[in-house]
N, CA, C and O atoms as a Tinker XYZ file with bonds, in Angstrom:
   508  protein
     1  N    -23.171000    3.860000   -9.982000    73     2
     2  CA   -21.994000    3.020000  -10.116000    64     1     3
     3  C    -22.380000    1.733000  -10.836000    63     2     4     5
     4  O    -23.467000    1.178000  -10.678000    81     3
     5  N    -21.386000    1.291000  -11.658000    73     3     6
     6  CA   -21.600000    0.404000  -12.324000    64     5     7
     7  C    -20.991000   -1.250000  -11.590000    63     6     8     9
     8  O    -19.959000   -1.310000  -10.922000    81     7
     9  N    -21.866000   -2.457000  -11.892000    73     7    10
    10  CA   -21.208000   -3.931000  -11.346000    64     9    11
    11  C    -19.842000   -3.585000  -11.309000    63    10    12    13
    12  O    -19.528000   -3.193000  -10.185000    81    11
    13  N    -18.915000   -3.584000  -12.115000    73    11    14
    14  CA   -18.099000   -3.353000  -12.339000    64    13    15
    15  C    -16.991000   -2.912000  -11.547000    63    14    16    17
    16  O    -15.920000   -3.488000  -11.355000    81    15
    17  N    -17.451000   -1.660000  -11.053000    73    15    18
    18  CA   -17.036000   -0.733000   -9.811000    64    17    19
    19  C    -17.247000   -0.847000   -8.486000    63    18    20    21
    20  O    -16.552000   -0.363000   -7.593000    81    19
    21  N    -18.264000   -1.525000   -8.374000    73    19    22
    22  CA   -18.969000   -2.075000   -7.109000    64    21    23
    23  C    -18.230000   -3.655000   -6.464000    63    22    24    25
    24  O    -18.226000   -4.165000   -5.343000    81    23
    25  N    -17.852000   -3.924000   -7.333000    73    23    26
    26  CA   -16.793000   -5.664000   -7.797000    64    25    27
    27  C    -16.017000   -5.047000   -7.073000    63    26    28    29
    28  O    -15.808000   -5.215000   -5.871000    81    27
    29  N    -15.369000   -3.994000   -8.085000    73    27    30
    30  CA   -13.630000   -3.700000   -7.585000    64    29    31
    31  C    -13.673000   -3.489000   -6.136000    63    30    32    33
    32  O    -12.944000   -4.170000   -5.415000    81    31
    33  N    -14.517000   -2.542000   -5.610000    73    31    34
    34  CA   -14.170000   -1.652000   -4.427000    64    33    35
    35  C    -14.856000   -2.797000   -2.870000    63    34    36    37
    36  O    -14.566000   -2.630000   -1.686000    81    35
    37  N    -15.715000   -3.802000   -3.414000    73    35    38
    38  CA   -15.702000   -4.646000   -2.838000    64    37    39
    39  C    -14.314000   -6.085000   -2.443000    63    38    40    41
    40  O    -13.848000   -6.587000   -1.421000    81    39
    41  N    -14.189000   -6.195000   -3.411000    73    39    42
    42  CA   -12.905000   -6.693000   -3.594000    64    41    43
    43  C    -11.667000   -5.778000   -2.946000    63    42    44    45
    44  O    -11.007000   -6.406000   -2.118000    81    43
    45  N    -11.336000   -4.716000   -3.127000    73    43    46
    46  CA   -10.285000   -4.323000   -2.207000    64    45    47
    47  C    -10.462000   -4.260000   -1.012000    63    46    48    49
    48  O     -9.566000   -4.622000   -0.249000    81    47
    49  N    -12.093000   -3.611000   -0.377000    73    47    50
    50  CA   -12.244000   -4.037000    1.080000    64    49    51
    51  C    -11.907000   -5.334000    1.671000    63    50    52    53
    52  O    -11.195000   -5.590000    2.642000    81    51
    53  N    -12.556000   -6.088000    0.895000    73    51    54
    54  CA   -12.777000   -8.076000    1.617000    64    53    55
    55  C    -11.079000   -8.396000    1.878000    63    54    56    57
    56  O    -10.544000   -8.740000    2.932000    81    55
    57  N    -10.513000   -8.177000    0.669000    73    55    58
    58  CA    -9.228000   -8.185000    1.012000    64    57    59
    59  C     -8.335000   -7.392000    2.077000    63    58    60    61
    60  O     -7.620000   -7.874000    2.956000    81    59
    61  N     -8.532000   -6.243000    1.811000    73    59    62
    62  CA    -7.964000   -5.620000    3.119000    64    61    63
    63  C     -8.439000   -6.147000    4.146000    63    62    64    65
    64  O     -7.724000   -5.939000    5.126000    81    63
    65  N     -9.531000   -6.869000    4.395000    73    63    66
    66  CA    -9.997000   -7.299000    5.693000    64    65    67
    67  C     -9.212000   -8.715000    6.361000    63    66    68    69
    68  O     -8.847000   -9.117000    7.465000    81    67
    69  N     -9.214000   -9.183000    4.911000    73    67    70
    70  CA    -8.222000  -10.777000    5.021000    64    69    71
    71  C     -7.054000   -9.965000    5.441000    63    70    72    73
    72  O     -6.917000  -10.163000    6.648000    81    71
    73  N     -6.181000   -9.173000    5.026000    73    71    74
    74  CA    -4.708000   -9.274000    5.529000    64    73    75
    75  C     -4.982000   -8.880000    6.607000    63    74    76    77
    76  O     -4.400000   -9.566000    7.447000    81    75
    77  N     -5.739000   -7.909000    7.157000    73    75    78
    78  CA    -5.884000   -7.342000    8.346000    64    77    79
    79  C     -5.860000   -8.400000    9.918000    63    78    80    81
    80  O     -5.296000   -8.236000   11.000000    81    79
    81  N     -6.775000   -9.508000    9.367000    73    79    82
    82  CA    -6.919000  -10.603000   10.030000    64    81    83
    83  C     -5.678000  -11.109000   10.360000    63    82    84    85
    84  O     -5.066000  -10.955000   11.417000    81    83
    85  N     -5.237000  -11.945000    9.027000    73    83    86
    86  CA    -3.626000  -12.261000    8.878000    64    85    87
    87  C     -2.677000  -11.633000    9.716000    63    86    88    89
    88  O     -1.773000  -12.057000   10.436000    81    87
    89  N     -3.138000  -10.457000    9.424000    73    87    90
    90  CA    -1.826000   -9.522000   10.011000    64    89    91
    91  C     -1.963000   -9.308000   11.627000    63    90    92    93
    92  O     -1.038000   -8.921000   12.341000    81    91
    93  N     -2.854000   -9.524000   11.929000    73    91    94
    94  CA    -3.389000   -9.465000   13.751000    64    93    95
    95  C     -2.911000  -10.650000   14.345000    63    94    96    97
    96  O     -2.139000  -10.597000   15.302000    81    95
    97  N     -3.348000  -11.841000   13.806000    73    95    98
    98  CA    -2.953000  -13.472000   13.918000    64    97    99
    99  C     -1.469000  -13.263000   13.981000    63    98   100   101
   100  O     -0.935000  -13.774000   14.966000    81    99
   101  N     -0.598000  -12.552000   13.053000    73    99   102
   102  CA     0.824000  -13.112000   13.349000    64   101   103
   103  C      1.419000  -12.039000   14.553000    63   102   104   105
   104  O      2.305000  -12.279000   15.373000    81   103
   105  N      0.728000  -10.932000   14.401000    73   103   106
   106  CA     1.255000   -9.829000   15.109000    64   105   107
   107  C      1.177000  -10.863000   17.268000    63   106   108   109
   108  O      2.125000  -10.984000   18.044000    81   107
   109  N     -0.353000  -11.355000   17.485000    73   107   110
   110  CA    -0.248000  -11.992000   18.873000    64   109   111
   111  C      0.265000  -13.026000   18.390000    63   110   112   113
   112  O      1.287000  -13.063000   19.075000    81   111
   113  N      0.334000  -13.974000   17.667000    73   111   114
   114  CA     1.038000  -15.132000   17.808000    64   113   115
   115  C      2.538000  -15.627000   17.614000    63   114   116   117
   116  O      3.187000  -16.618000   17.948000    81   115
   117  N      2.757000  -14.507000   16.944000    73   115   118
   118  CA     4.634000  -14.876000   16.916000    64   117   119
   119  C      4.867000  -13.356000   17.104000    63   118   120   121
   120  O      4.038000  -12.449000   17.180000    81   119
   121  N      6.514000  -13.316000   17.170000    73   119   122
   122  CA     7.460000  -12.170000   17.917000    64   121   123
   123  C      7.971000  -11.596000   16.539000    63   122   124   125
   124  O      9.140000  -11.831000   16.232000    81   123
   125  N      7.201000  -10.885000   15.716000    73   123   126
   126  CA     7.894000  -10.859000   14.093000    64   125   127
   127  C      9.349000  -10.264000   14.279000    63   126   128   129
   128  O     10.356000  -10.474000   13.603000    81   127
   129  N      9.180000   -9.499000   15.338000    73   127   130
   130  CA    11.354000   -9.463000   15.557000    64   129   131
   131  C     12.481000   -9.955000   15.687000    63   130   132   133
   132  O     13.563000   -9.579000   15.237000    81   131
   133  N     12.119000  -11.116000   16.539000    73   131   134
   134  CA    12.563000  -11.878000   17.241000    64   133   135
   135  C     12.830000  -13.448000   16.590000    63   134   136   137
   136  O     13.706000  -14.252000   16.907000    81   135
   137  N     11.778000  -13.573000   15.592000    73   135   138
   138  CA    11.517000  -14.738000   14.902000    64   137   139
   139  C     12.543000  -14.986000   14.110000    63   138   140   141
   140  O     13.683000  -14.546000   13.966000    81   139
   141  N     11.578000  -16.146000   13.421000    73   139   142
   142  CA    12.694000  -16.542000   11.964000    64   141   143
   143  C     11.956000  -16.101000   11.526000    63   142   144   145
   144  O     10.892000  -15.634000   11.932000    81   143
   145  N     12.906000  -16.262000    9.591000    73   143   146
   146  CA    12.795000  -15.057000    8.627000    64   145   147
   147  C     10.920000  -14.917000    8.036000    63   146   148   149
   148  O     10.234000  -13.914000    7.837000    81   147
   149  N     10.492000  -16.861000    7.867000    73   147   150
   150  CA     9.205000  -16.616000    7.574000    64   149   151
   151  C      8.070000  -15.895000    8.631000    63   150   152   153
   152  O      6.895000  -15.621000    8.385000    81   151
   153  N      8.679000  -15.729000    9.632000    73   151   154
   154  CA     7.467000  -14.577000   10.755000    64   153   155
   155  C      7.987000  -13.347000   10.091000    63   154   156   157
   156  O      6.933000  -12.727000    9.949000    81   155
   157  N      8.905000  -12.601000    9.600000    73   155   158
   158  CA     9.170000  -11.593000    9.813000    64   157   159
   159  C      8.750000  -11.029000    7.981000    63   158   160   161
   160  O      8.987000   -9.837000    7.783000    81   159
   161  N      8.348000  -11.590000    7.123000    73   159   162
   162  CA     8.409000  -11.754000    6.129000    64   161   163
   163  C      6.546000  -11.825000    5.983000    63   162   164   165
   164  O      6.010000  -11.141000    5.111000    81   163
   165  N      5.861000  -12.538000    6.736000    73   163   166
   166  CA     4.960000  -12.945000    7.036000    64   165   167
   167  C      4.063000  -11.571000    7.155000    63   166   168   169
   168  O      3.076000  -11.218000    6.510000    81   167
   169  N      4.850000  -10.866000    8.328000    73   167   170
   170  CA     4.040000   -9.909000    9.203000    64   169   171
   171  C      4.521000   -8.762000    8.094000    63   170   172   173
   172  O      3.582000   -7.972000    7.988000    81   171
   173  N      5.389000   -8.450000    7.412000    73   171   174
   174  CA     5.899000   -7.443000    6.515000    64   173   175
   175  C      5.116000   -7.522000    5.395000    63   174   176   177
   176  O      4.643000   -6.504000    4.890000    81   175
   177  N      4.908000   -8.718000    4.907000    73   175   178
   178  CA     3.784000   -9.035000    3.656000    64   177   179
   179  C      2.357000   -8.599000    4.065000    63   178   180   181
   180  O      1.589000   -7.733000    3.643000    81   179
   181  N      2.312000   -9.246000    4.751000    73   179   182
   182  CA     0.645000   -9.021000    4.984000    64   181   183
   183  C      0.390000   -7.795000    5.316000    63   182   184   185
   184  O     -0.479000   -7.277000    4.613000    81   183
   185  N      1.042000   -6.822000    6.528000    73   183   186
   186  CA     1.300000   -5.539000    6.190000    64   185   187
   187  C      1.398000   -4.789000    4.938000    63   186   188   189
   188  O      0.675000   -3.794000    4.869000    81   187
   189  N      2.009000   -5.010000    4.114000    73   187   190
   190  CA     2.114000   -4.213000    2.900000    64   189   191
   191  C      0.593000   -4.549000    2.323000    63   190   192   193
   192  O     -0.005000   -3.474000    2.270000    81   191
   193  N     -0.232000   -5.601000    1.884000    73   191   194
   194  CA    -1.318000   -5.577000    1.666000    64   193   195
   195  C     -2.496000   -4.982000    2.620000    63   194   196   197
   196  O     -3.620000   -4.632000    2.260000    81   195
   197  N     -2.054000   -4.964000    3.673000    73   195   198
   198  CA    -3.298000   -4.350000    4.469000    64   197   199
   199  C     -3.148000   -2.812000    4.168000    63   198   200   201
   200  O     -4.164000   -2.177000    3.886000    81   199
   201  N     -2.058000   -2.256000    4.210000    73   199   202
   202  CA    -1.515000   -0.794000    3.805000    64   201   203
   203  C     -1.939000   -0.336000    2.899000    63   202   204   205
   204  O     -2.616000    0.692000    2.926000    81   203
   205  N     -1.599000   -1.099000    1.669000    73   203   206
   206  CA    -2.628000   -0.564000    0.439000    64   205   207
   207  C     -3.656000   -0.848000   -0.038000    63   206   208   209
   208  O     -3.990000   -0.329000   -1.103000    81   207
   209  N     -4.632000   -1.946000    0.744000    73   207   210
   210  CA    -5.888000   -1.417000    0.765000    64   209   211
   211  C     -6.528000   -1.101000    1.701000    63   210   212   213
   212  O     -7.661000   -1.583000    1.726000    81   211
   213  N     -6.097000   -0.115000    2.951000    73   211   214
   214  CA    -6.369000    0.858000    3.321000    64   213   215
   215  C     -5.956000    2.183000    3.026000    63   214   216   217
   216  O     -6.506000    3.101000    3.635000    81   215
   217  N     -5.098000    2.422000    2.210000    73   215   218
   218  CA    -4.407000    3.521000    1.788000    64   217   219
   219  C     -5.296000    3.567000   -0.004000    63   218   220   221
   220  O     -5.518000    4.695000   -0.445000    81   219
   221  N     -5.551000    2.836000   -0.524000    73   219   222
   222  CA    -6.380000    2.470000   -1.301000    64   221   223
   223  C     -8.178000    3.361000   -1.240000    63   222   224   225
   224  O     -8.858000    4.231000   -1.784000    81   223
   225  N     -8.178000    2.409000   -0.226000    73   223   226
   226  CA    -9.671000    2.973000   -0.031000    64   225   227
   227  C     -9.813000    4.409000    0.533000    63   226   228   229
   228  O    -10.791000    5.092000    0.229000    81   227
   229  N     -8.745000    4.912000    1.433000    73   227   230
   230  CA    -8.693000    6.537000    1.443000    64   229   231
   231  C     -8.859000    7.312000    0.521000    63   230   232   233
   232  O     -9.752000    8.127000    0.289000    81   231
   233  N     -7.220000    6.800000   -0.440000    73   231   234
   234  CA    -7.794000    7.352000   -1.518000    64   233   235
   235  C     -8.440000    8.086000   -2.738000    63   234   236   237
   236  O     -8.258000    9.132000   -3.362000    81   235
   237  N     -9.527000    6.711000   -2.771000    73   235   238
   238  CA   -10.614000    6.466000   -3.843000    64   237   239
   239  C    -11.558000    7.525000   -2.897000    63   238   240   241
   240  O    -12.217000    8.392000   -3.472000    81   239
   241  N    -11.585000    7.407000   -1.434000    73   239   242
   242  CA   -12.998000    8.582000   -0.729000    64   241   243
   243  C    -12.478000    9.824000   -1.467000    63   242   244   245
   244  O    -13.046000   10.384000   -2.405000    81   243
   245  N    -11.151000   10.216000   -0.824000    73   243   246
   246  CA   -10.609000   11.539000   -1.336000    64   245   247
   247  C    -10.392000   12.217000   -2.864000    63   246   248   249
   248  O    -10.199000   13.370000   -3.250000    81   247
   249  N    -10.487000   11.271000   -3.352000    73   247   250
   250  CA   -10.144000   11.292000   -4.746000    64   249   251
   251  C    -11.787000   11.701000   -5.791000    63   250   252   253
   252  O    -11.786000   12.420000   -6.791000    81   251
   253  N    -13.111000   10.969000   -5.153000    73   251   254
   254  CA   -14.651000   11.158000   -5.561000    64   253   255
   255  C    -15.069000   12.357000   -4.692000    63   254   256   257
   256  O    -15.928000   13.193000   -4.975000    81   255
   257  N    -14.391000   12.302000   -3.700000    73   255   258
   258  CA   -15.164000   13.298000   -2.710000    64   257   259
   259  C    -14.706000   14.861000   -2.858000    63   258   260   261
   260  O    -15.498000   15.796000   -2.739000    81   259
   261  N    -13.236000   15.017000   -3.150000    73   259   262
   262  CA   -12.364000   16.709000   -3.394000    64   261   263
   263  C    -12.102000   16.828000   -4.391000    63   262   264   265
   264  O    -11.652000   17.947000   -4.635000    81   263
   265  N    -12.178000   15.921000   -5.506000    73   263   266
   266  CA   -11.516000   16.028000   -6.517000    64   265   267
   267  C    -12.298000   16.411000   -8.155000    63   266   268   269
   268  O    -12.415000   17.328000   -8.968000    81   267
   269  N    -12.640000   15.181000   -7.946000    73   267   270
   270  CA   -13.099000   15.134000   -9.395000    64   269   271
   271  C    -14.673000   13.899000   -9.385000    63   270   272   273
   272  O    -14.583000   12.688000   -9.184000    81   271
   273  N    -15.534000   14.406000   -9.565000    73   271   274
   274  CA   -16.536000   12.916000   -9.998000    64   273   275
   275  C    -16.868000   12.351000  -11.344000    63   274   276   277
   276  O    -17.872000   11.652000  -11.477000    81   275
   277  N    -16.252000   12.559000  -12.122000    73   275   278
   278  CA   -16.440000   12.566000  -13.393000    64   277   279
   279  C    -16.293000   10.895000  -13.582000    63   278   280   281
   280  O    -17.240000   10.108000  -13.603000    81   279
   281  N    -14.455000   10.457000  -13.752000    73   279   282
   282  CA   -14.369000    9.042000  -13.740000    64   281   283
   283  C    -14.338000    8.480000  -12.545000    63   282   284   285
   284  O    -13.217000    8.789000  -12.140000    81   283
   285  N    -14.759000    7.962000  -11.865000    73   283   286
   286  CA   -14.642000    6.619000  -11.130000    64   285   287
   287  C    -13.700000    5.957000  -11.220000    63   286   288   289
   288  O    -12.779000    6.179000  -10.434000    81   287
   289  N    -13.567000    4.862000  -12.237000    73   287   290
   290  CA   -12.650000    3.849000  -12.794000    64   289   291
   291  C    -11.542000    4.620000  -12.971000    63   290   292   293
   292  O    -10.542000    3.977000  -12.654000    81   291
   293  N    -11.329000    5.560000  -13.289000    73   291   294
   294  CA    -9.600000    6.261000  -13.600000    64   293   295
   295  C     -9.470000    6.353000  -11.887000    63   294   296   297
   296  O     -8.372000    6.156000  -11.366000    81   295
   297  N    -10.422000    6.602000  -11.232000    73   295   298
   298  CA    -9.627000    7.286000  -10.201000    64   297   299
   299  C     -9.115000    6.196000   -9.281000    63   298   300   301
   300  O     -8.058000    6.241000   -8.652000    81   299
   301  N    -10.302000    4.874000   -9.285000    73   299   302
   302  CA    -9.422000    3.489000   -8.493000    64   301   303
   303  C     -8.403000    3.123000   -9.146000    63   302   304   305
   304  O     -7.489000    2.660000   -8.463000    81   303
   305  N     -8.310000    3.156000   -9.834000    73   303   306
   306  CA    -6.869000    2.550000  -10.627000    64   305   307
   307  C     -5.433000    3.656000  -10.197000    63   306   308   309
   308  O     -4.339000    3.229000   -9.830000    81   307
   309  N     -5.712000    4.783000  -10.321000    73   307   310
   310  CA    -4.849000    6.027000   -9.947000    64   309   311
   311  C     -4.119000    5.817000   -8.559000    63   310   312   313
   312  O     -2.927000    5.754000   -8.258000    81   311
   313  N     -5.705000    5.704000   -7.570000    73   311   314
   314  CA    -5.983000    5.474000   -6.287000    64   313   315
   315  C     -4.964000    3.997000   -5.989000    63   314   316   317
   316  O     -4.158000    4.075000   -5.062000    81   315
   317  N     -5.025000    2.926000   -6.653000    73   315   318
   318  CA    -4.087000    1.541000   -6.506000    64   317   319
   319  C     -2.941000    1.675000   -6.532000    63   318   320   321
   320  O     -2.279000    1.087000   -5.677000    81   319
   321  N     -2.213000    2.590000   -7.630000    73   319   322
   322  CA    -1.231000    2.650000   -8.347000    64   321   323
   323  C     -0.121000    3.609000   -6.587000    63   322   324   325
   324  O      0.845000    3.341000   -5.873000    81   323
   325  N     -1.214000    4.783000   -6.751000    73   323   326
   326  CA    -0.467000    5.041000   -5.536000    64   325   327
   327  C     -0.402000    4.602000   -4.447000    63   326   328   329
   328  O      0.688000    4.498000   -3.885000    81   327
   329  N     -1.468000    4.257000   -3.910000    73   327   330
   330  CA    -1.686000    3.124000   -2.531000    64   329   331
   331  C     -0.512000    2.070000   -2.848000    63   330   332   333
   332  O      0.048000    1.575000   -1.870000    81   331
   333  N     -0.192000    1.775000   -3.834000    73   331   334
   334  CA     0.960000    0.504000   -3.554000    64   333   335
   335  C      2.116000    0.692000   -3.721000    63   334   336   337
   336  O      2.935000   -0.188000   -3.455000    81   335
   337  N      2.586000    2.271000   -4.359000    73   335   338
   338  CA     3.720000    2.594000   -4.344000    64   337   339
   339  C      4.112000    3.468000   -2.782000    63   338   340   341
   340  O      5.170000    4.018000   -2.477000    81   339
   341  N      3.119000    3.371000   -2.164000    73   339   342
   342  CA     3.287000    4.755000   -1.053000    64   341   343
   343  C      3.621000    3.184000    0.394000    63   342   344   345
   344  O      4.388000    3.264000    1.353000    81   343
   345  N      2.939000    2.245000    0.097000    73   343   346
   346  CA     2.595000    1.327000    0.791000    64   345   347
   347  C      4.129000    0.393000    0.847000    63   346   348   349
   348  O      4.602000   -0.039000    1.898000    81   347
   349  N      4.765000    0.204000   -0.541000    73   347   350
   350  CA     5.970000   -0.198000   -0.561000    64   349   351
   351  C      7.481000    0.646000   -0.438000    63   350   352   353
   352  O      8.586000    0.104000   -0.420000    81   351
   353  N      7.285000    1.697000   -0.381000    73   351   354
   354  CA     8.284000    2.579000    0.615000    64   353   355
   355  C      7.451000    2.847000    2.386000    63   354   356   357
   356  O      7.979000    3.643000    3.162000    81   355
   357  N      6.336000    2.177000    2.739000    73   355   358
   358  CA     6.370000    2.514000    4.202000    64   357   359
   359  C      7.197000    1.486000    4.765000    63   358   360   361
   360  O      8.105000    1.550000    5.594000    81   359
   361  N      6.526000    0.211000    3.935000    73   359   362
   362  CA     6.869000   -0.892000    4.379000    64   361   363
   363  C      8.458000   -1.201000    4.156000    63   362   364   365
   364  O      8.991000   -2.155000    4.723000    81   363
   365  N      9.031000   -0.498000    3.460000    73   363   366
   366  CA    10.604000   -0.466000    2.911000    64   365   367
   367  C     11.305000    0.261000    4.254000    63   366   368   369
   368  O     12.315000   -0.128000    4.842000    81   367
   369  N     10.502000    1.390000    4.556000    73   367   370
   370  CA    11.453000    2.036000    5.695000    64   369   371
   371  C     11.445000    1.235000    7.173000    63   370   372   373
   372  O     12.310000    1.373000    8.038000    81   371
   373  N     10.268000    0.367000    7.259000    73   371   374
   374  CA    10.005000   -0.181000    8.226000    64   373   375
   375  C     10.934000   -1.381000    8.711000    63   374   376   377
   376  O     11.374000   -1.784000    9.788000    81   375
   377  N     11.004000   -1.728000    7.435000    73   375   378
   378  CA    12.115000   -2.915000    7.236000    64   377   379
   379  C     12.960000   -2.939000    7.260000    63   378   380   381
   380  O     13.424000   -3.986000    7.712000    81   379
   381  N     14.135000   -1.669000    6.741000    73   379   382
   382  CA    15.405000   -1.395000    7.125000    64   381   383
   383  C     15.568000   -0.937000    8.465000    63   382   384   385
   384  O     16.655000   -1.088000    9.021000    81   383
   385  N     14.403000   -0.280000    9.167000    73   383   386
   386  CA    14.623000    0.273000   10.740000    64   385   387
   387  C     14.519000   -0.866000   12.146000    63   386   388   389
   388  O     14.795000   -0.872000   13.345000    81   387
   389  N     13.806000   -1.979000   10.873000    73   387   390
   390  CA    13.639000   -3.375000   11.921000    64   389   391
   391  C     15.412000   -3.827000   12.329000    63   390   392   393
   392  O     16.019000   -4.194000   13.334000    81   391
   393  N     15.682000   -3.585000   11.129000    73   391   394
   394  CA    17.226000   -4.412000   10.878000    64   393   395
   395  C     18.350000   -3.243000   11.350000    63   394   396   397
   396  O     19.564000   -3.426000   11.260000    81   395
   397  N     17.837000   -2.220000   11.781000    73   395   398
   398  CA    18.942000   -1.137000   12.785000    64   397   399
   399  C     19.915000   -0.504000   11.329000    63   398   400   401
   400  O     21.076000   -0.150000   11.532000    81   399
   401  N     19.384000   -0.425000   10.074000    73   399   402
   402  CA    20.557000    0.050000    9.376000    64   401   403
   403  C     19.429000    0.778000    8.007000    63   402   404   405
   404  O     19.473000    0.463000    6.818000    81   403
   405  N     18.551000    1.729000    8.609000    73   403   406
   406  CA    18.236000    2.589000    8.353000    64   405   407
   407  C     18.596000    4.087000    8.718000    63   406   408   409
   408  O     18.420000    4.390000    9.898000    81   407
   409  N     19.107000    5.125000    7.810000    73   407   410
   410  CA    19.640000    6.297000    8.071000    64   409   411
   411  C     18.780000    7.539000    7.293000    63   410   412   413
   412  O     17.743000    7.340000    6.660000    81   411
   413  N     19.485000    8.979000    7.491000    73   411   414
   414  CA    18.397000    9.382000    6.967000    64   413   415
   415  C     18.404000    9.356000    5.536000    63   414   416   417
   416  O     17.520000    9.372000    4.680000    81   415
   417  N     20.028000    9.299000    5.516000    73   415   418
   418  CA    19.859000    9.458000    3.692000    64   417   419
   419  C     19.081000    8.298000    2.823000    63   418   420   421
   420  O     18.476000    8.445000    1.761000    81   419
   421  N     19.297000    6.996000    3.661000    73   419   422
   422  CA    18.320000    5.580000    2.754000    64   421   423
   423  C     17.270000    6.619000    2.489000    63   422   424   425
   424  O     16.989000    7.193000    1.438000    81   423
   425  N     16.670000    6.741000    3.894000    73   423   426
   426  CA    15.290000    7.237000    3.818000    64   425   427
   427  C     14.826000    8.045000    2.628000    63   426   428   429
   428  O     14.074000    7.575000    1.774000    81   427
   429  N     15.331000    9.359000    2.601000    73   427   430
   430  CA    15.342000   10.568000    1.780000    64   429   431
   431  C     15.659000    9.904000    0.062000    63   430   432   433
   432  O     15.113000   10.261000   -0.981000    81   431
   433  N     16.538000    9.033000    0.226000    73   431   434
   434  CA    16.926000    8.327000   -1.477000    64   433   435
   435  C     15.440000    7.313000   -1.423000    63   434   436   437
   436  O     14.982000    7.422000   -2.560000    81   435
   437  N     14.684000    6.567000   -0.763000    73   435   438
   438  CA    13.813000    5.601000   -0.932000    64   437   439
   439  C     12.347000    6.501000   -1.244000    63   438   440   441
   440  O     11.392000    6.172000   -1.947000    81   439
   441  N     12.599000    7.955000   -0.313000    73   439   442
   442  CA    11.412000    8.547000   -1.082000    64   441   443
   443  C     11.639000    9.185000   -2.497000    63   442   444   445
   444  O     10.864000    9.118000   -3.452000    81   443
   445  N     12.786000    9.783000   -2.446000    73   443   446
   446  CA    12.940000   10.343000   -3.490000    64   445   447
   447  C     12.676000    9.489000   -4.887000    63   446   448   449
   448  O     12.397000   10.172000   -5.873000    81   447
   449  N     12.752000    7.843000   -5.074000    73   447   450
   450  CA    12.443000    6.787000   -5.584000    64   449   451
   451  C     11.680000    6.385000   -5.826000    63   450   452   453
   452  O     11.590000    5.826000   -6.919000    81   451
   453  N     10.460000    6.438000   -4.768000    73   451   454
   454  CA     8.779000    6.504000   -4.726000    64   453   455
   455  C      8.320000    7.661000   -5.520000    63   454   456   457
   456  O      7.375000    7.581000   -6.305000    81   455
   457  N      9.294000    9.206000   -5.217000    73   455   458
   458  CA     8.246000   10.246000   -6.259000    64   457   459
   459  C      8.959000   10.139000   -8.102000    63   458   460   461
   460  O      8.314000   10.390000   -9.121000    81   459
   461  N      9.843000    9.874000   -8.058000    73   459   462
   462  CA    10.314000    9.372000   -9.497000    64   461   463
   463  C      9.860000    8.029000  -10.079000    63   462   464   465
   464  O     10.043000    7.763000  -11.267000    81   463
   465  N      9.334000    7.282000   -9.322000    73   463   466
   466  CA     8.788000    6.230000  -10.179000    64   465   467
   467  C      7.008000    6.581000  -10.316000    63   466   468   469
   468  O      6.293000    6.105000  -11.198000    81   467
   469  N      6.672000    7.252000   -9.532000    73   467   470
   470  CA     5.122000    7.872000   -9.961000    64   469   471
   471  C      4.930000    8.761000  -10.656000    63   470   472   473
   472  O      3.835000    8.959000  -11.183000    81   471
   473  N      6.315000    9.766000  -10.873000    73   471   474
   474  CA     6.144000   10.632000  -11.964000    64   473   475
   475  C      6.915000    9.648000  -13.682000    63   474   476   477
   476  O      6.876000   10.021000  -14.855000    81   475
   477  N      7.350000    8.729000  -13.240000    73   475   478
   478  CA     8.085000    7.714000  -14.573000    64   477   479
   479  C      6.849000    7.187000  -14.749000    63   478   480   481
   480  O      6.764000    7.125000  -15.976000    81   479
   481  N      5.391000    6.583000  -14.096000    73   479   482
   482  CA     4.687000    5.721000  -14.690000    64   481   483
   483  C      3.283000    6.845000  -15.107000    63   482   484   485
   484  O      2.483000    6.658000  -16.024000    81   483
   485  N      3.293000    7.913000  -14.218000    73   483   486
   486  CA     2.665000    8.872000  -14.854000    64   485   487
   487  C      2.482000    9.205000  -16.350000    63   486   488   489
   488  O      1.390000    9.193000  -16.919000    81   487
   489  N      3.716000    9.518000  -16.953000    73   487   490
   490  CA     4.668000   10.407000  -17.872000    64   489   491
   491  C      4.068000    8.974000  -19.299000    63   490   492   493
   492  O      3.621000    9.068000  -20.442000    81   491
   493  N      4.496000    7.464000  -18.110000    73   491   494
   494  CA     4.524000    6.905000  -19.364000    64   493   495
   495  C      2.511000    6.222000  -19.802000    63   494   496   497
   496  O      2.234000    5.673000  -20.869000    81   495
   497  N      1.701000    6.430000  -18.914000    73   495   498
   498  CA     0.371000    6.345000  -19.068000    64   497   499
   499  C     -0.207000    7.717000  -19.902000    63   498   500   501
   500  O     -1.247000    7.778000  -20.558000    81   499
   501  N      0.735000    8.736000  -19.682000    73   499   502
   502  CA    -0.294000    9.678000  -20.650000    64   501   503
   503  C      0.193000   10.002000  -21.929000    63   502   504   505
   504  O     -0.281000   10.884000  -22.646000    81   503
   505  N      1.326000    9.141000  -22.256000    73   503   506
   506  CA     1.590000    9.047000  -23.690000    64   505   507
   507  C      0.749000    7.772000  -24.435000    63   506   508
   508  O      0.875000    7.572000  -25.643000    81   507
């Protein structure tokens, strides 16, 4: 592995570790339900970053380990792209079910949204 690669994948851990922190701190110290909007916003943010770089670093294992070893670098970037689109529909469903006006069809239209915009940025990276 190259500096390079070793940077990145360090860098998404350290970070996932910061929100993780973040995200523990607000989770005992305020009521993110119950709160005002910056707790609830707070604990939803930092969530979505802890999500995708743990969903991130899965992954990048799964991705070197079953897949392919050839690129590296294609595959963290691949590995990001989906970690943050998969990460912003969890955190999307989570958020409408906080607020009691999640159904199934949101649901089913918010994924269906997540697999059309990964096959739209797909489509438009391999041209």
């Amino acid at each position: 592995m190259t500096e390079r690669i070793k940077y990145n994948l360090f860098s998404i851990f350290s970070s996932t570790l910061v929100a993780f922190a973040i995200w523990i701190y607000i989770l005992y110290n305020f009521d993110p339900f119950s709160g005002d909007i910056l707790a609830i916003l707070s604990f939803f943010g930092t969530l979505f970053f802890w999500l995708s770089g743990i969903l991130t670093m899965i992954m990048i294992f799964v991705r070197i380990n079953l897949f392919s070893k050839n690129s590296i670098n294609t595959n963290i970037s691949i590995s990001i792209r989906q970690a943050t689109i998969l990460s912003v529909l969890i955190v999307s469903l989570l958020g409408l079910n906080s607020l009691n006006v999640l159904n199934t069809l949101q649901a089913c239209i918010l994924i269906f949204i997540a697999i059309l915009l990964e096959f739209f940025i797909k489509a438009i990276l391999n041209n």
